[in-house]
C-alpha positions in Angstrom: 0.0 0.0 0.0 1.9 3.0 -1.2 1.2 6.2 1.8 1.0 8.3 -1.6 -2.6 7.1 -2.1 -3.5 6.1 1.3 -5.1 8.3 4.3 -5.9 6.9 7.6 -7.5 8.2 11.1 -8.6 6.2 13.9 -10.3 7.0 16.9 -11.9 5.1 20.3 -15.5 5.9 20.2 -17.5 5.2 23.5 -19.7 3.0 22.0 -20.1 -0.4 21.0 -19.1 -1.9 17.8 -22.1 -3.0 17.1 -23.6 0.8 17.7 -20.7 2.0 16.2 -22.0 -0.6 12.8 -25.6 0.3 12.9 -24.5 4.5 12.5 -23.2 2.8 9.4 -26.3 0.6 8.2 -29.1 2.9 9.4 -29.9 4.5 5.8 -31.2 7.6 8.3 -28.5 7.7 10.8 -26.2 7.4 7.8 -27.5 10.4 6.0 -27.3 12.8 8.8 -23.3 12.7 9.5 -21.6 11.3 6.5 -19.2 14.1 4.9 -17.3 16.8 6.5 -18.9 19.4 8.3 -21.4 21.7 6.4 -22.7 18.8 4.1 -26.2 17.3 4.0 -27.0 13.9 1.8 -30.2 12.8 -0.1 -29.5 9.0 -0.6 -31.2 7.6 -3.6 -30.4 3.8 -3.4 -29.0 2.2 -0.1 -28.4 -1.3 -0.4 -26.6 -2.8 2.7 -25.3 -6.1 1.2 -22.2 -7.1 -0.3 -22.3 -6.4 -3.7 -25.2 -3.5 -3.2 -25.0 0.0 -4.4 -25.3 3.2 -2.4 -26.3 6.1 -4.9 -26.5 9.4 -3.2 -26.3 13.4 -3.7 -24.0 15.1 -1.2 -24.8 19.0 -1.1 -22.8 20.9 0.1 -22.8 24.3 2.0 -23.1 26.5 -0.9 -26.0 24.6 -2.1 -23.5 22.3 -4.8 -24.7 19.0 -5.9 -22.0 16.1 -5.8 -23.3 13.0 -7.2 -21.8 10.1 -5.5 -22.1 6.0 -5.9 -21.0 3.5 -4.1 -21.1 -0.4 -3.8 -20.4 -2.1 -0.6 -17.6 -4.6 -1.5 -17.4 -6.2 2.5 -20.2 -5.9 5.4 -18.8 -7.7 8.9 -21.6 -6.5 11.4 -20.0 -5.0 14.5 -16.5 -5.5 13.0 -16.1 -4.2 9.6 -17.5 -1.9 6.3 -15.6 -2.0 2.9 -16.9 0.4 0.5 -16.1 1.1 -2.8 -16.4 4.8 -4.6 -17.1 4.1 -8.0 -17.0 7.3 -9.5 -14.7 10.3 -9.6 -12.5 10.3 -7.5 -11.6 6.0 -7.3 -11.3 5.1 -3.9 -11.8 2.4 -1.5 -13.1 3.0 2.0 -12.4 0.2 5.1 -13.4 1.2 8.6 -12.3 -1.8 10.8 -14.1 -1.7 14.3 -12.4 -3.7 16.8 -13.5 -3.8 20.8 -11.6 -2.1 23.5 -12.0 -1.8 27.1 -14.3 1.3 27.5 -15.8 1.4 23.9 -14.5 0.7 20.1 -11.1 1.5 18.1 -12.1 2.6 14.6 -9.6 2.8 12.0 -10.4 4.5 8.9 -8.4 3.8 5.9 -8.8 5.8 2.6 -7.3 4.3 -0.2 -7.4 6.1 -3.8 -6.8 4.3 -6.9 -4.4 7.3 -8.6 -1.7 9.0 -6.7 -2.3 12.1 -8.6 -5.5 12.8 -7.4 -4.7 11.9 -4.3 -2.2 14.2 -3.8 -4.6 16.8 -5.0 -7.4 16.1 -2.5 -5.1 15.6 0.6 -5.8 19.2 2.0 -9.2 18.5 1.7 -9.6 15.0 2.5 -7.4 14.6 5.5 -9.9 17.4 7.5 -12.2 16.1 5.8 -12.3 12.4 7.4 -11.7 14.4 10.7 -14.6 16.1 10.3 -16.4 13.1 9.5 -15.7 10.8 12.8 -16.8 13.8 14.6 -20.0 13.9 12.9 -20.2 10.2 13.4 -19.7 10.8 17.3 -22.6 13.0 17.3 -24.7 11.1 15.6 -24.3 8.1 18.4 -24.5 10.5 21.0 -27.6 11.2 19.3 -29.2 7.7 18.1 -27.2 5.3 20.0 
């Protein structure tokens, strides 16, 4: 795995894997923290099965549409997502859950298919996923 096309976070979340899994396969939990801060998401097809595709509009704070699709590629309940972004820009997502004393260890691993772009997005992504985890903590605080 070459670190010019990778990006990777982790984080102990106070919650169980298995909440920590449903924030990911609740369609509506889902929709209300993925993407950095600022974004909401109209999902359009939300398939949670290996092999099933997750079509969705991000919108972002200005009001721009960003049409995303996805396919789930691995689904390990309370353990492990695998998804695959099938459109500009290439990249597979794994977010590995693993159980820890006083919660969950989540590592997030970002891997894109062309350096190039990679390099490009870093500023962007690397706050980005940040962003995200925090989003996904409020959401448990919320839901869970």
């Amino acid at each position: 795995m070459h670190h010019d096309t990778m990006f990777h976070t982790e984080r102990t979340l106070l919650f169980s894997p298995k909440a920590v899994y449903n924030a990911f396969a609740s369609a509506d939990v889902l929709a209300t923290w993925w993407g950095p801060d600022g974004f909401s998401n109209e999902f359009e097809t939300f398939e949670l099965q290996v092999g099933g595709r997750w079509t969705f509009v991000m919108v972002g704070p200005d009001g721009a549409r960003y049409a995303n699709q996805s396919v789930f590629t691995e689904l390990e309940p309370a353990s492990r997502v695998v998804i695959r972004h099938d459109c500009q820009p290439f990249f597979t997502l794994t977010v590995q859950l693993t159980q820890v004393a006083d919660g969950t260890h989540l590592q997030w691993q970002q891997v894109f298919d062309d350096a190039h772009i990679a390099q490009a997005v870093k500023a962007i992504v690397e706050p980005a996923n940040e962003q995200n985890l925090d989003r996904l903590m409020q959401a448990l605080e919320r839901f869970a």
